[in-house]
C-alpha positions in Angstrom: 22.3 5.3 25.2 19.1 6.3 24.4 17.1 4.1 21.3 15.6 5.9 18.3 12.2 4.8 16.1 11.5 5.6 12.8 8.0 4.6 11.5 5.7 6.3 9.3 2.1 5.5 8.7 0.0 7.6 5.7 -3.2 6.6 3.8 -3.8 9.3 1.2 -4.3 9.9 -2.7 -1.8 10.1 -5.4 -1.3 13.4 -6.3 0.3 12.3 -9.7 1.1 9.2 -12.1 3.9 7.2 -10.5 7.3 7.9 -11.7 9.6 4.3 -12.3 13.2 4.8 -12.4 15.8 2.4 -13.4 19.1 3.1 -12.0 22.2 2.0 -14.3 23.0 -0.8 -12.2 18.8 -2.3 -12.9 17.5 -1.1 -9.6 14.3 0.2 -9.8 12.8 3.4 -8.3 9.7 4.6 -8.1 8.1 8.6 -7.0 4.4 8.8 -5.9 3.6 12.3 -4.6 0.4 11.3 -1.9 -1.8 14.1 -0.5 -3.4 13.3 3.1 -6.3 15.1 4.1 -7.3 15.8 7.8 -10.7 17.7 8.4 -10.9 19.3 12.0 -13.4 21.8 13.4 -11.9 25.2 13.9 -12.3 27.6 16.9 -14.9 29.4 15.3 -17.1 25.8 15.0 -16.8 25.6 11.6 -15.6 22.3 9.7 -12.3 22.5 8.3 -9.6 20.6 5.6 -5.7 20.7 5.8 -3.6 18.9 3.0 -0.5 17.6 3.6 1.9 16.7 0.6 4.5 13.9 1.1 6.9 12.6 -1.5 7.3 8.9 -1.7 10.0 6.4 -2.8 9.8 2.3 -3.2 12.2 0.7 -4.2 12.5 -3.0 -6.4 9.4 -5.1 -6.6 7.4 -2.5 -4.9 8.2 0.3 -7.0 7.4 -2.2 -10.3 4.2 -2.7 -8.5 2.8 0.5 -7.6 3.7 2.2 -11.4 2.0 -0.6 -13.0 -1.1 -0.3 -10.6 -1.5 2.9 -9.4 -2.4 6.1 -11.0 -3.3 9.6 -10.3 -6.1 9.9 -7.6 -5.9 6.2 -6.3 -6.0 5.5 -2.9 -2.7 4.0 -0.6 -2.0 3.0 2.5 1.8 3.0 2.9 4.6 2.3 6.1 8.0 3.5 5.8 10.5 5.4 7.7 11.7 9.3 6.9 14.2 10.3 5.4 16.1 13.8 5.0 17.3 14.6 1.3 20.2 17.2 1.7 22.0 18.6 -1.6 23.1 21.8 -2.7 21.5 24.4 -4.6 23.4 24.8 -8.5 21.7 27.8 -9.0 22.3 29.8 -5.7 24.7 27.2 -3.7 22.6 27.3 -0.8 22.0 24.1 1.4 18.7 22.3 0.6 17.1 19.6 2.6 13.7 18.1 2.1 11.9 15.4 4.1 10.5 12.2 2.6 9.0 8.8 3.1 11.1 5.5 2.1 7.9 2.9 1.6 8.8 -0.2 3.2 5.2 -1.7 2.9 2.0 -0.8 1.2 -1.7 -1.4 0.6 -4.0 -0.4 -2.2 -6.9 1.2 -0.8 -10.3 1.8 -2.2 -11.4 -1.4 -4.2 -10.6 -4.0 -6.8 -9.5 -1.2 -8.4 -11.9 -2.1 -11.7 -13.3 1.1 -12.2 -16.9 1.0 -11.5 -18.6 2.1 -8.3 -20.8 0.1 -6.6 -24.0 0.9 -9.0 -21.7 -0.3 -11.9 -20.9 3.3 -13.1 -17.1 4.6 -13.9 -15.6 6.4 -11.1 -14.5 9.3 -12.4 -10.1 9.9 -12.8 -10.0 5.9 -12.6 -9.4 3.6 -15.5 -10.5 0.1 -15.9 -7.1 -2.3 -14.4 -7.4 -6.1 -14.1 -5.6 -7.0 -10.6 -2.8 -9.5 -11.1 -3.0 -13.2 -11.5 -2.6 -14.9 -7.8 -0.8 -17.7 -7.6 -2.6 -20.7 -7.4 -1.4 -23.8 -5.5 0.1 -27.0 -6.8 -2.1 -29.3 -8.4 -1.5 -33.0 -6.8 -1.3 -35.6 -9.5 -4.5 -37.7 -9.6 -4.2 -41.6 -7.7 -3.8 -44.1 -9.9 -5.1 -47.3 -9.7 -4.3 -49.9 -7.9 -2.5 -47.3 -5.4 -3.2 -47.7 -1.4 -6.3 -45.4 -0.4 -5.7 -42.2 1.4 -6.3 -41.7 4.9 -9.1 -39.9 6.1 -8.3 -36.4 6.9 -8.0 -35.5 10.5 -11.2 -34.4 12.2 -12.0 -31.2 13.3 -13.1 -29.8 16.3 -16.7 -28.8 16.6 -17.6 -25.2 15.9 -18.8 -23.0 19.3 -20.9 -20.9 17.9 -21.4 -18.6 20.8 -18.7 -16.2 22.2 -18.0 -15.3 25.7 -15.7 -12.4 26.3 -14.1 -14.1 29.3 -12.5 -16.2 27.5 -10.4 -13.9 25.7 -6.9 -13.4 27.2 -6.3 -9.7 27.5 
Protein backbone atom coordinates (compact mmCIF):
# COMPACT_ATOMS: atom_id res chain seq x y z
CA UNK A 1 0.00 0.00 0.00
CA UNK A 2 1.66 2.84 -0.88
CA UNK A 3 1.86 6.09 1.89
CA UNK A 4 0.66 9.54 0.93
CA UNK A 5 2.16 13.22 2.39
CA UNK A 6 0.45 16.31 2.44
CA UNK A 7 2.53 19.32 3.59
CA UNK A 8 2.52 22.77 2.35
CA UNK A 9 5.01 25.48 3.08
CA UNK A 10 4.26 29.34 1.71
CA UNK A 11 5.72 32.74 3.01
CA UNK A 12 3.90 35.46 1.10
CA UNK A 13 1.81 38.77 1.62
CA UNK A 14 -1.78 39.12 2.39
CA UNK A 15 -3.50 40.00 -0.56
CA UNK A 16 -6.52 41.29 1.62
CA UNK A 17 -7.96 41.99 5.35
CA UNK A 18 -8.59 38.63 7.00
CA UNK A 19 -12.02 37.45 6.87
CA UNK A 20 -13.32 35.79 10.60
CA UNK A 21 -16.15 33.56 10.41
CA UNK A 22 -18.19 32.13 13.12
CA UNK A 23 -20.00 29.12 12.33
CA UNK A 24 -23.46 28.56 14.25
CA UNK A 25 -22.08 26.02 16.43
CA UNK A 26 -19.06 29.01 17.70
CA UNK A 27 -16.33 27.63 15.57
CA UNK A 28 -14.31 30.18 14.20
CA UNK A 29 -12.95 30.55 10.61
CA UNK A 30 -10.84 32.60 9.21
CA UNK A 31 -9.96 33.57 4.90
CA UNK A 32 -6.50 35.24 4.18
CA UNK A 33 -5.88 35.36 0.41
CA UNK A 34 -1.62 35.31 0.34
CA UNK A 35 0.25 36.22 -2.86
CA UNK A 36 3.86 34.41 -3.16
CA UNK A 37 6.24 35.88 -5.40
CA UNK A 38 9.04 33.98 -7.18
CA UNK A 39 11.59 36.07 -9.37
CA UNK A 40 13.62 33.84 -11.98
CA UNK A 41 15.77 34.89 -14.86
CA UNK A 42 14.14 34.05 -18.20
CA UNK A 43 15.67 32.56 -21.33
CA UNK A 44 16.26 35.73 -22.81
CA UNK A 45 18.55 36.79 -19.46
CA UNK A 46 16.24 39.09 -18.30
CA UNK A 47 14.99 39.13 -14.48
CA UNK A 48 11.66 38.03 -14.09
CA UNK A 49 8.40 37.93 -11.35
CA UNK A 50 5.51 35.26 -11.17
CA UNK A 51 2.64 35.56 -8.51
CA UNK A 52 0.97 32.93 -7.24
CA UNK A 53 -2.41 33.39 -5.35
CA UNK A 54 -3.48 30.82 -2.65
CA UNK A 55 -6.53 30.92 -0.52
CA UNK A 56 -6.10 30.23 3.10
CA UNK A 57 -8.18 28.84 5.93
CA UNK A 58 -7.43 28.59 10.02
CA UNK A 59 -9.39 27.42 12.00
CA UNK A 60 -10.16 28.24 16.20
CA UNK A 61 -7.45 30.10 17.99
CA UNK A 62 -5.51 30.59 14.96
CA UNK A 63 -8.02 32.05 12.88
CA UNK A 64 -8.87 34.59 16.08
CA UNK A 65 -5.26 35.34 15.94
CA UNK A 66 -4.39 36.12 12.49
CA UNK A 67 -7.78 38.59 12.01
CA UNK A 68 -6.84 40.43 15.02
CA UNK A 69 -3.13 40.73 13.85
CA UNK A 70 -2.85 40.61 10.40
CA UNK A 71 -3.90 42.98 7.69
CA UNK A 72 -3.61 43.66 4.14
CA UNK A 73 0.12 43.49 2.86
CA UNK A 74 1.57 41.81 6.12
CA UNK A 75 3.98 39.27 5.78
CA UNK A 76 3.24 35.20 6.84
CA UNK A 77 4.86 32.20 6.91
CA UNK A 78 2.27 29.42 7.07
CA UNK A 79 2.30 25.12 7.05
CA UNK A 80 -0.72 23.32 6.17
CA UNK A 81 -1.91 20.61 4.04
CA UNK A 82 -4.18 21.11 0.59
CA UNK A 83 -7.25 20.72 0.26
CA UNK A 84 -9.77 20.33 -2.87
CA UNK A 85 -13.12 22.40 -2.53
CA UNK A 86 -15.66 20.71 -4.94
CA UNK A 87 -19.32 22.17 -5.22
CA UNK A 88 -21.59 22.83 -7.86
CA UNK A 89 -22.24 25.65 -9.98
CA UNK A 90 -26.17 27.36 -9.08
CA UNK A 91 -25.85 29.32 -12.03
CA UNK A 92 -24.73 26.92 -14.81
CA UNK A 93 -24.72 23.40 -12.67
CA UNK A 94 -21.33 22.65 -13.79
CA UNK A 95 -18.81 20.88 -11.37
CA UNK A 96 -16.40 23.31 -9.63
CA UNK A 97 -13.33 22.48 -7.72
CA UNK A 98 -10.79 24.82 -6.38
CA UNK A 99 -7.52 24.01 -4.46
CA UNK A 100 -6.65 25.55 -1.09
CA UNK A 101 -4.43 25.59 1.92
CA UNK A 102 -5.85 24.42 5.53
CA UNK A 103 -3.08 26.36 7.97
CA UNK A 104 -2.09 24.10 10.54
CA UNK A 105 0.77 26.46 11.77
CA UNK A 106 1.93 29.95 11.20
CA UNK A 107 4.52 32.68 11.65
CA UNK A 108 4.23 36.45 11.42
CA UNK A 109 6.97 37.59 9.19
CA UNK A 110 8.47 40.91 8.81
CA UNK A 111 8.81 42.59 12.33
CA UNK A 112 7.23 43.56 15.67
CA UNK A 113 4.73 44.49 13.52
CA UNK A 114 4.70 48.32 15.09
CA UNK A 115 4.72 50.19 12.11
CA UNK A 116 7.89 51.94 11.79
CA UNK A 117 10.86 50.89 9.72
CA UNK A 118 14.06 50.82 10.95
CA UNK A 119 14.81 54.72 10.65
CA UNK A 120 11.53 55.17 12.74
CA UNK A 121 9.36 56.12 9.69
CA UNK A 122 5.74 54.46 8.93
CA UNK A 123 5.94 51.72 6.56
CA UNK A 124 3.61 52.48 4.18
CA UNK A 125 -0.12 49.95 4.07
CA UNK A 126 0.90 49.10 7.80
CA UNK A 127 -0.81 50.41 10.88
CA UNK A 128 0.54 50.88 14.27
CA UNK A 129 -0.47 47.12 16.42
CA UNK A 130 0.84 46.44 19.95
CA UNK A 131 1.81 42.52 19.97
CA UNK A 132 0.05 40.67 22.67
CA UNK A 133 0.81 40.46 26.25
CA UNK A 134 3.16 37.20 26.92
CA UNK A 135 2.56 35.38 29.63
CA UNK A 136 4.78 35.88 32.37
CA UNK A 137 5.74 33.25 34.88
CA UNK A 138 4.55 32.61 38.40
CA UNK A 139 5.73 34.86 40.91
CA UNK A 140 7.20 32.72 44.02
CA UNK A 141 5.99 34.09 47.25
CA UNK A 142 8.83 35.93 49.09
CA UNK A 143 10.63 33.68 52.30
CA UNK A 144 9.57 34.55 55.35
CA UNK A 145 11.43 34.73 58.33
CA UNK A 146 12.57 32.47 60.38
CA UNK A 147 12.11 29.92 57.26
CA UNK A 148 15.17 27.34 56.46
CA UNK A 149 17.68 29.01 53.78
CA UNK A 150 17.50 27.88 50.23
CA UNK A 151 20.03 25.70 48.73
CA UNK A 152 22.46 26.98 46.50
CA UNK A 153 21.57 26.46 42.96
CA UNK A 154 23.36 23.79 41.13
CA UNK A 155 26.46 24.81 39.43
CA UNK A 156 27.08 25.08 35.97
CA UNK A 157 29.41 23.86 33.75
CA UNK A 158 32.03 26.09 32.39
CA UNK A 159 31.38 27.86 29.10
CA UNK A 160 33.96 26.49 25.99
CA UNK A 161 34.15 29.29 24.21
CA UNK A 162 35.76 27.85 21.12
CA UNK A 163 34.05 25.45 18.64
CA UNK A 164 35.43 22.59 16.85
CA UNK A 165 33.45 21.08 14.00
CA UNK A 166 34.43 17.55 14.94
CA UNK A 167 32.65 17.43 17.60
CA UNK A 168 29.41 17.80 16.04
CA UNK A 169 27.57 14.55 15.37
CA UNK A 170 26.45 14.52 11.81
Amino acid sequence: MASSFNKVILMGNLTRDPELRVTPSGANICKIGLAVNRSFTGQDGERKEEVTFVDCDAFGKQAETISRWMSKGKGILIEGRLRLDQWEDRQSGQSRSKLGVVIENFTFVGGRGDGTDSEGGQQAGYENVTPPPRPSAPQRPAPQQGSAPRRPSTPRPPQNDSFDGDDVPF
